[in-house]
Structures are given as C-alpha cells and as structure tokens.
mmCIF file as gemmi writes it, N, C-alpha and C atoms, coordinates in Angstrom:
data_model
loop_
_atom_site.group_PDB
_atom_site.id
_atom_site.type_symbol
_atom_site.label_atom_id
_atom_site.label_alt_id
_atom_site.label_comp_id
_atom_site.label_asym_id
_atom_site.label_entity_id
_atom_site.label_seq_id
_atom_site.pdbx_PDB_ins_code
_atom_site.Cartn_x
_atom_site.Cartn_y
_atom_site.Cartn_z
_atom_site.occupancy
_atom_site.B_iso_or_equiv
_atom_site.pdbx_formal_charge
_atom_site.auth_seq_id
_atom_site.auth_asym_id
_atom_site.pdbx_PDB_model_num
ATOM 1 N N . UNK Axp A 1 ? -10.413 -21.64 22.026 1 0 ? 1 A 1
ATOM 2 C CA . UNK Axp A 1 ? -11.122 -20.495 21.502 1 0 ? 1 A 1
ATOM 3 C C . UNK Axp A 1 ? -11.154 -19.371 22.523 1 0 ? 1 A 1
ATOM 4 N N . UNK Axp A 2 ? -11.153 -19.863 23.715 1 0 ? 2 A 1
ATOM 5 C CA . UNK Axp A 2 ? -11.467 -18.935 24.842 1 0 ? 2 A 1
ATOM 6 C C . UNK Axp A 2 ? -10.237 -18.265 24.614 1 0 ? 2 A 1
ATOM 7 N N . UNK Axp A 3 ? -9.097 -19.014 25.27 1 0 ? 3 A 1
ATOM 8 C CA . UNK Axp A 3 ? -7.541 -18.409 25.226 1 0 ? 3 A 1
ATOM 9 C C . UNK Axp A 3 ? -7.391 -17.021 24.067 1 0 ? 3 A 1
ATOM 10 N N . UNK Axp A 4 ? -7.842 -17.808 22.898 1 0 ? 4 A 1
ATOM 11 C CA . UNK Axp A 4 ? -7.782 -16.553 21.771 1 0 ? 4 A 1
ATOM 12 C C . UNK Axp A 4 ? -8.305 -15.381 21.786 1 0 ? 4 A 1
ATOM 13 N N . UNK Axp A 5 ? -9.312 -15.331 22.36 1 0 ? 5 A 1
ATOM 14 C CA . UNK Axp A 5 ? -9.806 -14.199 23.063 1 0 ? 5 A 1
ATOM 15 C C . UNK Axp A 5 ? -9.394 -13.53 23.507 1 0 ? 5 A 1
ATOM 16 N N . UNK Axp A 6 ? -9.042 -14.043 24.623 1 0 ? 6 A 1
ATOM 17 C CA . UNK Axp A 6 ? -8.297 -13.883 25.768 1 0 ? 6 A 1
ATOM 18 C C . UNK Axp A 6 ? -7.102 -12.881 25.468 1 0 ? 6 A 1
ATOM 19 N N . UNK Axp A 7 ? -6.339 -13.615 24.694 1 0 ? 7 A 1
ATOM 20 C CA . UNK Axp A 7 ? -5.223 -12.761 24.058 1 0 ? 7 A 1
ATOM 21 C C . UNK Axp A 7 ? -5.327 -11.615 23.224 1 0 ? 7 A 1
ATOM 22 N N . UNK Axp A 8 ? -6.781 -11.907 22.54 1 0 ? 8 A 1
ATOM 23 C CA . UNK Axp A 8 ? -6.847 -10.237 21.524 1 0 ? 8 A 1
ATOM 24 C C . UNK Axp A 8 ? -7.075 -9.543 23.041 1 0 ? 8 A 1
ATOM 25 N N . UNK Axp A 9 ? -8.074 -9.344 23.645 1 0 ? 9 A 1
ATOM 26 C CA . UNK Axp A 9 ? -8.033 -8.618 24.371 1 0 ? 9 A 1
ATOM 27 C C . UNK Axp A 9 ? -7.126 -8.26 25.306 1 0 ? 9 A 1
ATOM 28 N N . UNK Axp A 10 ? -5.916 -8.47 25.719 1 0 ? 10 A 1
ATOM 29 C CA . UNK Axp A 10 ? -4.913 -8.334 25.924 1 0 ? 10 A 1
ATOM 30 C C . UNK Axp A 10 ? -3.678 -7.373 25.132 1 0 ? 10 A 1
ATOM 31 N N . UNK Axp A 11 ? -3.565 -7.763 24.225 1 0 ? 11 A 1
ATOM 32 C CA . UNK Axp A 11 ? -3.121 -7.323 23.002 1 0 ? 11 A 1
ATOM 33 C C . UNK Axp A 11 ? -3.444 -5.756 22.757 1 0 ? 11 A 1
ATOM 34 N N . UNK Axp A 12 ? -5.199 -5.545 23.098 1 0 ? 12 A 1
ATOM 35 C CA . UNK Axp A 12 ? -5.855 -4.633 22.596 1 0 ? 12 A 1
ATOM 36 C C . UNK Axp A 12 ? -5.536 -3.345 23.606 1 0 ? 12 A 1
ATOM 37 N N . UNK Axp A 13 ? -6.034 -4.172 25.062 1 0 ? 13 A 1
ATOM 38 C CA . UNK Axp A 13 ? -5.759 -3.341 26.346 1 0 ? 13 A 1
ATOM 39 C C . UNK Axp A 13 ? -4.157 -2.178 25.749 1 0 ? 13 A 1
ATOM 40 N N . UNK Axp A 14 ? -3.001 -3.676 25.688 1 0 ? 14 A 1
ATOM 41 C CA . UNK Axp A 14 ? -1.558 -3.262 25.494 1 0 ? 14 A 1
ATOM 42 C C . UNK Axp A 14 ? -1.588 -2.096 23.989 1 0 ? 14 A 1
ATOM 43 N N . UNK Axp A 15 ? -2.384 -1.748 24.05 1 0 ? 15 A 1
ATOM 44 C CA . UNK Axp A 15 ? -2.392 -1.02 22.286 1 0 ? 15 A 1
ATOM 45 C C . UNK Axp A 15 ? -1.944 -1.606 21.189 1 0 ? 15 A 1
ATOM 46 N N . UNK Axp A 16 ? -1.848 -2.887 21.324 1 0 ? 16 A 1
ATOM 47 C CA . UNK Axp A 16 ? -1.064 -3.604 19.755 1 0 ? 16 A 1
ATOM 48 C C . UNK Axp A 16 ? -2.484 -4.006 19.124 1 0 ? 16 A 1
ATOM 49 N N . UNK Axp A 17 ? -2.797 -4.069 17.541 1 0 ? 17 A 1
ATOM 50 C CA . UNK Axp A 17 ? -4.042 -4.282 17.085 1 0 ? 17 A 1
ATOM 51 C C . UNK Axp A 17 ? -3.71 -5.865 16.399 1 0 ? 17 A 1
ATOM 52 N N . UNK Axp A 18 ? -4.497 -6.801 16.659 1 0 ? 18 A 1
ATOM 53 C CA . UNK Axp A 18 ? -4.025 -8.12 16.032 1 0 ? 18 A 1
ATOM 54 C C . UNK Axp A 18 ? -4.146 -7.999 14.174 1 0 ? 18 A 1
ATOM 55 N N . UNK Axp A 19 ? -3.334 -9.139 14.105 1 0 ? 19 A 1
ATOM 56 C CA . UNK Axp A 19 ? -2.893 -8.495 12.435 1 0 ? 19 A 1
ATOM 57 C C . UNK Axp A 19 ? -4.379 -9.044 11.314 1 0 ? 19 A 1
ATOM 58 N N . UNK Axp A 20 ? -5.37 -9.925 11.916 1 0 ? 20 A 1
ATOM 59 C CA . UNK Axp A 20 ? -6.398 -10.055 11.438 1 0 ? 20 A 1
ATOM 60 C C . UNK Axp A 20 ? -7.17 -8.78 11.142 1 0 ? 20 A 1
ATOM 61 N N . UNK Axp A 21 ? -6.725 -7.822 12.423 1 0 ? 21 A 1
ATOM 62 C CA . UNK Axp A 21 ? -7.689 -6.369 12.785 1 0 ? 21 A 1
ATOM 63 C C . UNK Axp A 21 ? -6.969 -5.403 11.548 1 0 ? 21 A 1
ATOM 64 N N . UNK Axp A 22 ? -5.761 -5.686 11.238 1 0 ? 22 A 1
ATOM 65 C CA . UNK Axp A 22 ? -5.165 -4.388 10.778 1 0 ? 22 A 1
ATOM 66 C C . UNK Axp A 22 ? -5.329 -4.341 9.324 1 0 ? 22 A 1
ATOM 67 N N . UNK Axp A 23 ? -5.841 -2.881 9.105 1 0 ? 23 A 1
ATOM 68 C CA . UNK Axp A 23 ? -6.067 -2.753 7.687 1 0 ? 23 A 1
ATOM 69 C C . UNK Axp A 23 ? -5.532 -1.734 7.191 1 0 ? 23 A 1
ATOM 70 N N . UNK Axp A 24 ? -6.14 -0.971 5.955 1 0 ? 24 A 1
ATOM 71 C CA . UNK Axp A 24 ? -5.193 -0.159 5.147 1 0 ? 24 A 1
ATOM 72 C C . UNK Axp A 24 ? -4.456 -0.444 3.984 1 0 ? 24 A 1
ATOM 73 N N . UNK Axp A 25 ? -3.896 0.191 3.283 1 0 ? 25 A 1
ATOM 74 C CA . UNK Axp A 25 ? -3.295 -0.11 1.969 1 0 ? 25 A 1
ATOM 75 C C . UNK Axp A 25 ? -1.919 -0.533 1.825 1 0 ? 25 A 1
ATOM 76 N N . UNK Axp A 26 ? -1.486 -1.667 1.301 1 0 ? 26 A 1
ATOM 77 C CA . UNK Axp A 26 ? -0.848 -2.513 1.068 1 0 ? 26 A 1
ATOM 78 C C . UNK Axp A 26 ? 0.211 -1.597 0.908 1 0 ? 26 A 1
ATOM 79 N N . UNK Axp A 27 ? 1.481 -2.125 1.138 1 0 ? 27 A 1
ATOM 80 C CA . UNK Axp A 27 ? 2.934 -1.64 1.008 1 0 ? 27 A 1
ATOM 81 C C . UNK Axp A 27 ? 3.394 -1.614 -0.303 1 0 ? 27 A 1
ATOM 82 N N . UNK Axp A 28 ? 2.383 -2.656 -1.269 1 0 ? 28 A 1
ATOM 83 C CA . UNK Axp A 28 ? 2.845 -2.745 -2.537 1 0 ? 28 A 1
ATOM 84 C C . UNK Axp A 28 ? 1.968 -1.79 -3.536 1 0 ? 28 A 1
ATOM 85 N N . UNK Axp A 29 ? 1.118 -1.386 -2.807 1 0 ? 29 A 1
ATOM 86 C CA . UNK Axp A 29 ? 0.561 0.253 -3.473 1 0 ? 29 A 1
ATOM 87 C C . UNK Axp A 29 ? 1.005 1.356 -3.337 1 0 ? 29 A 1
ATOM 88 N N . UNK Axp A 30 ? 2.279 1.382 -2.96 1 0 ? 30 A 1
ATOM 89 C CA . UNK Axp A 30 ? 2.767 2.468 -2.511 1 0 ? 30 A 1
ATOM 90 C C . UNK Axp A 30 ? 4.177 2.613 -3.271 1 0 ? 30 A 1
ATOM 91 N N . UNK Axp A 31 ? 4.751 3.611 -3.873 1 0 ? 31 A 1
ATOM 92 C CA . UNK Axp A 31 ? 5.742 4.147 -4.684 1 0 ? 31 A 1
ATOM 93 C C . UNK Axp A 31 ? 6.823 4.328 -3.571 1 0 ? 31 A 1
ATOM 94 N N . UNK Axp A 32 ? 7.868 3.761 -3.092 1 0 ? 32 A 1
ATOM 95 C CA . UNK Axp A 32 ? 8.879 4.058 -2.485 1 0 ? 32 A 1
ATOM 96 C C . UNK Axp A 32 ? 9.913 5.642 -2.608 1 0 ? 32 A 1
ATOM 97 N N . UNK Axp A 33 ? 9.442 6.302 -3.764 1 0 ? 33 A 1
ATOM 98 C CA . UNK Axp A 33 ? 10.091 7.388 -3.929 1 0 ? 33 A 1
ATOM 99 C C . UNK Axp A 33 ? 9.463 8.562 -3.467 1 0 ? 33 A 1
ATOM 100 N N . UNK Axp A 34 ? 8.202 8.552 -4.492 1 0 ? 34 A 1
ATOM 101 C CA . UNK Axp A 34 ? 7.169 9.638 -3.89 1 0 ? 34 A 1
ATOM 102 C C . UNK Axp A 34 ? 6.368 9.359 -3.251 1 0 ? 34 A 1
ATOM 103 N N . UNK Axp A 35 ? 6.074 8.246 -2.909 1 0 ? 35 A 1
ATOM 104 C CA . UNK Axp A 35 ? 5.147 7.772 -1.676 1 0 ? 35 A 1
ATOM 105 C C . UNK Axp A 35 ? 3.326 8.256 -2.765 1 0 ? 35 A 1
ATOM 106 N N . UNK Axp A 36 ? 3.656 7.911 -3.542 1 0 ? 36 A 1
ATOM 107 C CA . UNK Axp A 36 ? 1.855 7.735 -4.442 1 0 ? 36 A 1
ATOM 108 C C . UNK Axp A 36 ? 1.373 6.581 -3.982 1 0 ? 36 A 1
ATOM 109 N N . UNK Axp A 37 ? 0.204 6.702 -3.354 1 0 ? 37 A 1
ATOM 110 C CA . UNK Axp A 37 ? -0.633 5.704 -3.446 1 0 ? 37 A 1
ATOM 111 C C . UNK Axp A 37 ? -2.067 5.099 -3.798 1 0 ? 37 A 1
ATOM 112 N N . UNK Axp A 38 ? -2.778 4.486 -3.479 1 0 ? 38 A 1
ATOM 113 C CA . UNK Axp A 38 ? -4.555 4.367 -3.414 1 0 ? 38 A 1
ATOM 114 C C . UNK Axp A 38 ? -5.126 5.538 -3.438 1 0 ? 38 A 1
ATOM 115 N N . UNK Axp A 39 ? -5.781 6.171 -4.055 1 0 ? 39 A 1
ATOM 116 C CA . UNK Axp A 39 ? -6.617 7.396 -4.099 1 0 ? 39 A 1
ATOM 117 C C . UNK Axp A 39 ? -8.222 6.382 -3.701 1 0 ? 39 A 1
ATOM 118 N N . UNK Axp A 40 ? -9.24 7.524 -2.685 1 0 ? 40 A 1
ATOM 119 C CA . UNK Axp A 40 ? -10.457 6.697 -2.813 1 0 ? 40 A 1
ATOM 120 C C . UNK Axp A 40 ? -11.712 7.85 -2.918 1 0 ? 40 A 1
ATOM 121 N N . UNK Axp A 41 ? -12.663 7.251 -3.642 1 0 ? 41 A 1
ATOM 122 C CA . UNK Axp A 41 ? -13.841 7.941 -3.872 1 0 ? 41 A 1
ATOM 123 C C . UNK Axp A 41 ? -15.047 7.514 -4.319 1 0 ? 41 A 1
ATOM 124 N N . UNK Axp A 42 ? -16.189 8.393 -5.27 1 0 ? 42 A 1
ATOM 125 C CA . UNK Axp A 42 ? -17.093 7.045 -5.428 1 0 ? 42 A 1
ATOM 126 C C . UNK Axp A 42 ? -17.116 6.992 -6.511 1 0 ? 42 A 1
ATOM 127 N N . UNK Axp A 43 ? -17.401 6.167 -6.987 1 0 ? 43 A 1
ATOM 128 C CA . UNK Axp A 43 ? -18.122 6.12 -8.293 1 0 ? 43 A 1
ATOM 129 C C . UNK Axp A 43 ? -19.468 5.969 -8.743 1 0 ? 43 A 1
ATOM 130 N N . UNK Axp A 44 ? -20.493 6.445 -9.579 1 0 ? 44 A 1
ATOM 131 C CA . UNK Axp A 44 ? -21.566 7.184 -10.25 1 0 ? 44 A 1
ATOM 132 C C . UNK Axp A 44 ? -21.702 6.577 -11.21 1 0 ? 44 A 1
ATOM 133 N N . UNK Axp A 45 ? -22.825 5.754 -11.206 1 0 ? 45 A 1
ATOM 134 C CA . UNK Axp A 45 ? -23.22 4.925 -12.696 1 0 ? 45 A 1
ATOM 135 C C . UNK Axp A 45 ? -23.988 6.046 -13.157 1 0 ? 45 A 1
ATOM 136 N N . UNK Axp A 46 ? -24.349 5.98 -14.581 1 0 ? 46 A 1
ATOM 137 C CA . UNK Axp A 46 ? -25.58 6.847 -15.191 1 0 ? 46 A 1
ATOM 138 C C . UNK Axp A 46 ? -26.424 6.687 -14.475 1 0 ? 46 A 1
ATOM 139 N N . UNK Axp A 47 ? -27.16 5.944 -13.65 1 0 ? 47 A 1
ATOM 140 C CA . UNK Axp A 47 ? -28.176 6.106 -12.727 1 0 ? 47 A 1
ATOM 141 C C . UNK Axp A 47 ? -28.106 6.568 -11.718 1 0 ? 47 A 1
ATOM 142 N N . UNK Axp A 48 ? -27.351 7.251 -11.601 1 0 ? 48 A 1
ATOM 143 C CA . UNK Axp A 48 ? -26.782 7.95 -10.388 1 0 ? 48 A 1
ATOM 144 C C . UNK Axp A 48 ? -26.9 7.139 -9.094 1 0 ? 48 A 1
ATOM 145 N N . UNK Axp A 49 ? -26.339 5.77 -9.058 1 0 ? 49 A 1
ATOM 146 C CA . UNK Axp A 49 ? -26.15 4.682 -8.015 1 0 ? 49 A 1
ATOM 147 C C . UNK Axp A 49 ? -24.688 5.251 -7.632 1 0 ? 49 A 1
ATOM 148 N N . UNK Axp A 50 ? -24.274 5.317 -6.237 1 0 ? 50 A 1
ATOM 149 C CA . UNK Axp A 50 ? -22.721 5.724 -5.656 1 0 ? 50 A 1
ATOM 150 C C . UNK Axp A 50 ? -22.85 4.488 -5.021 1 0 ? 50 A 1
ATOM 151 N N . UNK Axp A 51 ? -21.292 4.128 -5.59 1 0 ? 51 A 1
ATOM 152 C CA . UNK Axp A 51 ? -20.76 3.025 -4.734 1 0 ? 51 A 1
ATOM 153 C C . UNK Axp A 51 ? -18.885 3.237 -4.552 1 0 ? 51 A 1
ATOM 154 N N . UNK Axp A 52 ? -18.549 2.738 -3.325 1 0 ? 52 A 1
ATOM 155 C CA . UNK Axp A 52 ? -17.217 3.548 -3.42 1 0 ? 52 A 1
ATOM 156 C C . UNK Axp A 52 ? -16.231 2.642 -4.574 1 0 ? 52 A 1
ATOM 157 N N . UNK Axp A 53 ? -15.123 3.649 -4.639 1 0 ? 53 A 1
ATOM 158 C CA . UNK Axp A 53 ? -14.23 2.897 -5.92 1 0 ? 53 A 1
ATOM 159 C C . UNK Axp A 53 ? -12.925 3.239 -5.364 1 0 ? 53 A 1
ATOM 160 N N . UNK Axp A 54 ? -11.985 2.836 -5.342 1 0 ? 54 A 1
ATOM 161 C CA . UNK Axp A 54 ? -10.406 2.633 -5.147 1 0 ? 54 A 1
ATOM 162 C C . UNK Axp A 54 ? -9.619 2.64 -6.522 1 0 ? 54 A 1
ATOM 163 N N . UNK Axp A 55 ? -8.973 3.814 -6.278 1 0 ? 55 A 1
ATOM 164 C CA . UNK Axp A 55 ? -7.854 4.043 -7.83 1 0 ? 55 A 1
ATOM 165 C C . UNK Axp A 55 ? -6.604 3.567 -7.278 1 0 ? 55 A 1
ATOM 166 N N . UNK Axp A 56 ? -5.918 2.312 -7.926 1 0 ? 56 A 1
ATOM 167 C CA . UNK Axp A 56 ? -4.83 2.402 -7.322 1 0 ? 56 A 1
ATOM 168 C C . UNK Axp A 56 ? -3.417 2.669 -8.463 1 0 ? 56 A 1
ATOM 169 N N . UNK Axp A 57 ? -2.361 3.53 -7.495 1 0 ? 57 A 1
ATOM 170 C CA . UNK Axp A 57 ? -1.516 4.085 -8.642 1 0 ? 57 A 1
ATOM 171 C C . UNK Axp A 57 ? -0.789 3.043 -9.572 1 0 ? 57 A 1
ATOM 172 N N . UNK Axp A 58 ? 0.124 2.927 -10.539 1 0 ? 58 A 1
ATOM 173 C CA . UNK Axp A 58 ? 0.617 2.003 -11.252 1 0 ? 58 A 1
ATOM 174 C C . UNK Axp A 58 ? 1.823 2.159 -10.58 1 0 ? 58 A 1
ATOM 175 N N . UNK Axp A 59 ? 2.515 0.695 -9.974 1 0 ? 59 A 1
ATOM 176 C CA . UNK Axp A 59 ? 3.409 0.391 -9.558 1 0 ? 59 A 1
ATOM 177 C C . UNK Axp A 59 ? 3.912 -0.525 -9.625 1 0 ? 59 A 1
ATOM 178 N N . UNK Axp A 60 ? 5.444 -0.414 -9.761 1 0 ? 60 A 1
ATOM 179 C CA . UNK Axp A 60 ? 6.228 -1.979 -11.059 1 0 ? 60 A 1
ATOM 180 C C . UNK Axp A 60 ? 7.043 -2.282 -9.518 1 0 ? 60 A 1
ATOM 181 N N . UNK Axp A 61 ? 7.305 -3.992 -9.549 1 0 ? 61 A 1
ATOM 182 C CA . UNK Axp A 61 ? 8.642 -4.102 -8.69 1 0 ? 61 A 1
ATOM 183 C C . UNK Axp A 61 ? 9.593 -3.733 -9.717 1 0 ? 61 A 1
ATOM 184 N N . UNK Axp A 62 ? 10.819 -2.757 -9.568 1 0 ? 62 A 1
ATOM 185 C CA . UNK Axp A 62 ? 12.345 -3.088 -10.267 1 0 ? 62 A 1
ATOM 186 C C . UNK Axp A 62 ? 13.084 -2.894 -9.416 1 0 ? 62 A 1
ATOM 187 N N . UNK Axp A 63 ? 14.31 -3.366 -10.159 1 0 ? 63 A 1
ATOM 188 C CA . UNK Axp A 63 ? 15.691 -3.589 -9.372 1 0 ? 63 A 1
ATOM 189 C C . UNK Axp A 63 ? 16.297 -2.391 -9.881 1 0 ? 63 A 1
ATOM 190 N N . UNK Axp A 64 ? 16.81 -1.852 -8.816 1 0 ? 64 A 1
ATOM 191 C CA . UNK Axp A 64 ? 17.085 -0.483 -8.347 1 0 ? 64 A 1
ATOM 192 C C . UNK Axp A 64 ? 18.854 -0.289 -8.343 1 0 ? 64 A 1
ATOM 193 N N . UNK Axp A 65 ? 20.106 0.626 -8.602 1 0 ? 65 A 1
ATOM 194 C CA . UNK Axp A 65 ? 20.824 1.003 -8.181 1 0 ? 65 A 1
ATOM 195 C C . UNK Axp A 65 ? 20.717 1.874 -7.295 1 0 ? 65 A 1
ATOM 196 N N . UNK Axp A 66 ? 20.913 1.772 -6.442 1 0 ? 66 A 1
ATOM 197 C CA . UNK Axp A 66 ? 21.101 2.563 -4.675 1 0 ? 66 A 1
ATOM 198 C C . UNK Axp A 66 ? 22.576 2.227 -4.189 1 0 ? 66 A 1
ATOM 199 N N . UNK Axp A 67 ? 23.197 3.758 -4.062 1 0 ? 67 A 1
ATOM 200 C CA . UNK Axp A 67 ? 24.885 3.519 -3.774 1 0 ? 67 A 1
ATOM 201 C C . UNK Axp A 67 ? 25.507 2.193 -4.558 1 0 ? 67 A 1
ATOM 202 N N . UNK Axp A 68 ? 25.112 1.827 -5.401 1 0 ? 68 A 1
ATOM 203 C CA . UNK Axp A 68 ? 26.013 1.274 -6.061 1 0 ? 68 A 1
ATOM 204 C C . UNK Axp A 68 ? 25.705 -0.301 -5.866 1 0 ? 68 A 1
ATOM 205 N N . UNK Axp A 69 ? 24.967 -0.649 -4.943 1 0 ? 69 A 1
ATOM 206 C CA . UNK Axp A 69 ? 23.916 -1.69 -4.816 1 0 ? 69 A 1
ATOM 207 C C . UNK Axp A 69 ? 22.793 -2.115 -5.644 1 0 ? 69 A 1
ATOM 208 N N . UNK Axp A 70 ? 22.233 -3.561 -5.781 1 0 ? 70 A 1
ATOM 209 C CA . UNK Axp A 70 ? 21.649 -3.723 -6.403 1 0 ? 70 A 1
ATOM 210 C C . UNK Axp A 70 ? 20.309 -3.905 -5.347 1 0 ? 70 A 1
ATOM 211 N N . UNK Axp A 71 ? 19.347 -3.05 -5.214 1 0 ? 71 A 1
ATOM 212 C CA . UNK Axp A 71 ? 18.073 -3.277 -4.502 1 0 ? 71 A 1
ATOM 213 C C . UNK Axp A 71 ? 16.524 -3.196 -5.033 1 0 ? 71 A 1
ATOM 214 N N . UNK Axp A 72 ? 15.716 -4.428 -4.685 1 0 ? 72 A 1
ATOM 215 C CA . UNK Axp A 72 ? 14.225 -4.377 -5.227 1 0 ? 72 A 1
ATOM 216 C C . UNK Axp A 72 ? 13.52 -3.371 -4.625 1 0 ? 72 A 1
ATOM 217 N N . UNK Axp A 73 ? 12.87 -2.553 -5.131 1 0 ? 73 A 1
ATOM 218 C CA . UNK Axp A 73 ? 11.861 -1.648 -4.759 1 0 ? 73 A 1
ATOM 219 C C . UNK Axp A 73 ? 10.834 -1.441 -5.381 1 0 ? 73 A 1
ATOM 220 N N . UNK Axp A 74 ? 9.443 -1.039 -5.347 1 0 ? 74 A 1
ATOM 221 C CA . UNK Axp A 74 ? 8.312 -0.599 -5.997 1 0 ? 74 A 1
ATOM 222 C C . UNK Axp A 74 ? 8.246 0.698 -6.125 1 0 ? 74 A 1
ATOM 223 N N . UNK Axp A 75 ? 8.362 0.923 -7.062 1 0 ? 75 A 1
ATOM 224 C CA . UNK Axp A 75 ? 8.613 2.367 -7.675 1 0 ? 75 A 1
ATOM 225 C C . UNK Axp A 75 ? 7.521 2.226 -8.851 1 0 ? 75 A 1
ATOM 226 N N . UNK Axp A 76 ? 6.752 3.525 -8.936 1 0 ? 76 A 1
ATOM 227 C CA . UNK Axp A 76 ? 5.694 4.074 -9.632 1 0 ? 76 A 1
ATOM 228 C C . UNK Axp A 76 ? 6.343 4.527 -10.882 1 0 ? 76 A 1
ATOM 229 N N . UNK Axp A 77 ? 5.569 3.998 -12.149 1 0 ? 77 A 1
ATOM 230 C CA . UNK Axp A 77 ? 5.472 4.57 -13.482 1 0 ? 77 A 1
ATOM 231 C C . UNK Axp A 77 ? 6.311 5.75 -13.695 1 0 ? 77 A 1
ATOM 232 N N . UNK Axp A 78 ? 5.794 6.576 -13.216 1 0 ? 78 A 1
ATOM 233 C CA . UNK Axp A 78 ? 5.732 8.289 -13.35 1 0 ? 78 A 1
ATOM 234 C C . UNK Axp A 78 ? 7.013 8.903 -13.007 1 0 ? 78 A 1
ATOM 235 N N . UNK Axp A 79 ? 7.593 8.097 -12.208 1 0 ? 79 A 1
ATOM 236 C CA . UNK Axp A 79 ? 9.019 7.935 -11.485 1 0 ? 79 A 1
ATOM 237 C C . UNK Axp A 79 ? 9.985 7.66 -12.29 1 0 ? 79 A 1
ATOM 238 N N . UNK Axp A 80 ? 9.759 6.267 -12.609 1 0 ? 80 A 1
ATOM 239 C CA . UNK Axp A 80 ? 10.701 5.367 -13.861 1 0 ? 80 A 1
ATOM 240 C C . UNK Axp A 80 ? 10.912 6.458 -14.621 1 0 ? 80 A 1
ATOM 241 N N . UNK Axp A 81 ? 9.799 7.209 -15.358 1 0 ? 81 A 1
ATOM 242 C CA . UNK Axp A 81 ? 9.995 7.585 -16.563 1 0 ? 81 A 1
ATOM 243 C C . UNK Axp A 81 ? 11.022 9.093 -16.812 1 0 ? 81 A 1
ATOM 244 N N . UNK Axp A 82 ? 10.661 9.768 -15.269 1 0 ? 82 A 1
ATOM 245 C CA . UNK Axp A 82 ? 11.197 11.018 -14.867 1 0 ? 82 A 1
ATOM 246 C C . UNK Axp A 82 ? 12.664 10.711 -14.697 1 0 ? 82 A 1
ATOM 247 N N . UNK Axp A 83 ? 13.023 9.322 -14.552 1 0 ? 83 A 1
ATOM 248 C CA . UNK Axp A 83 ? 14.278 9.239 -14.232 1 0 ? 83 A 1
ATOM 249 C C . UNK Axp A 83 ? 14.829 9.373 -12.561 1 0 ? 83 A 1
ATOM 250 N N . UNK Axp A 84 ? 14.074 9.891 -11.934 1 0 ? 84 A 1
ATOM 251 C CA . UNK Axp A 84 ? 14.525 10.239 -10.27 1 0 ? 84 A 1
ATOM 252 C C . UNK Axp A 84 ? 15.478 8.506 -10.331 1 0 ? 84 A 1
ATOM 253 N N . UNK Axp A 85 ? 15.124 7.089 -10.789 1 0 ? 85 A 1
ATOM 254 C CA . UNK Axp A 85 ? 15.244 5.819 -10.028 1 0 ? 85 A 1
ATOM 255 C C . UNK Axp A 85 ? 16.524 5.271 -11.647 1 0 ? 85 A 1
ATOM 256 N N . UNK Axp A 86 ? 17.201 5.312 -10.972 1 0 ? 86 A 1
ATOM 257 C CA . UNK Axp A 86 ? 18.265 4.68 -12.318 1 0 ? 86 A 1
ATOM 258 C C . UNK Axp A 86 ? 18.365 2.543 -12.084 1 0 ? 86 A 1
ATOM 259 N N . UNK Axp A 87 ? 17.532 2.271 -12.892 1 0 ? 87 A 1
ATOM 260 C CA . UNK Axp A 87 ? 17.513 0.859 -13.047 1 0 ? 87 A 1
ATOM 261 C C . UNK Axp A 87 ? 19.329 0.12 -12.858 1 0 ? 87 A 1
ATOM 262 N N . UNK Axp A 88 ? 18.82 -1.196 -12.606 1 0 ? 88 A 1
ATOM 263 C CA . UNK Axp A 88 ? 19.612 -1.785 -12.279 1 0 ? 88 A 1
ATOM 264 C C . UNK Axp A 88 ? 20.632 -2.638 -13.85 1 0 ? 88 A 1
C-alpha cells in the first residue's frame, strides 16, 4: 500500500496524472468529424431545485470509407445524415 503511494506521488511530482485520477469525457462521446460532444448545465425542477445535468450528443459506431479503406469510427447523427461520412 505504501509503495502505491509512493508511486502516485512520483508520477504526480513527474506531471503524469494516474489513470484512476483522470477524468473528463469519454472518447466515445465525441464525433470524430466535428468533434460534438457532452454539453453541461443544470437542470431546474418546477421547484426550482438545480442539480447539474449532462447532454450527451448522439453518437453511432459505423464503419467508415476513408481512402478507400474500411475504418470504425464514432461519428454523430447530424453528420451521417449531412453526408460529410460515406458508409462503408
């Protein structure tokens, strides 16, 4: 237990943050094209109680043509539909 310590703080000194520490929004909330992601704010019951709320955008895995390759990416709704991402 000590050792473990030992090592975050080490780690921490060296500027690396241990991956228990690291937070933020997931790679899979995120649209590879336009880069849409998590919107955050609060939300407001009729009783006017605020508590925070997280919108997160709609994002599909598909299989992608890229140069002529077949590649998985997460690409957003809004994208698909605009056409920017030509399916596989």
């Amino acid at each position: 237990m000590i050792s473990f310590i030992i090592s975050v703080i080490v780690k921490n000194v060296l500027g690396e943050k241990p991956k228990f520490l690291q937070g933020g929004v997931s790679t899979m909330a995120v649209c590879q094209i336009c880069n849409k992601g998590a919107h955050f704010g609060i939300k407001v019951s009729h009783s006017h109680r605020r508590s925070n709320k997280m919108w997160k955008s709609n994002v599909k895995s598909v299989k992608v043509n890229v140069n002529g390759n077949n590649k998985k990416m997460y690409v957003c709704t809004s994208c698909l539909r605009s056409g920017k991402v030509e399916r596989a």
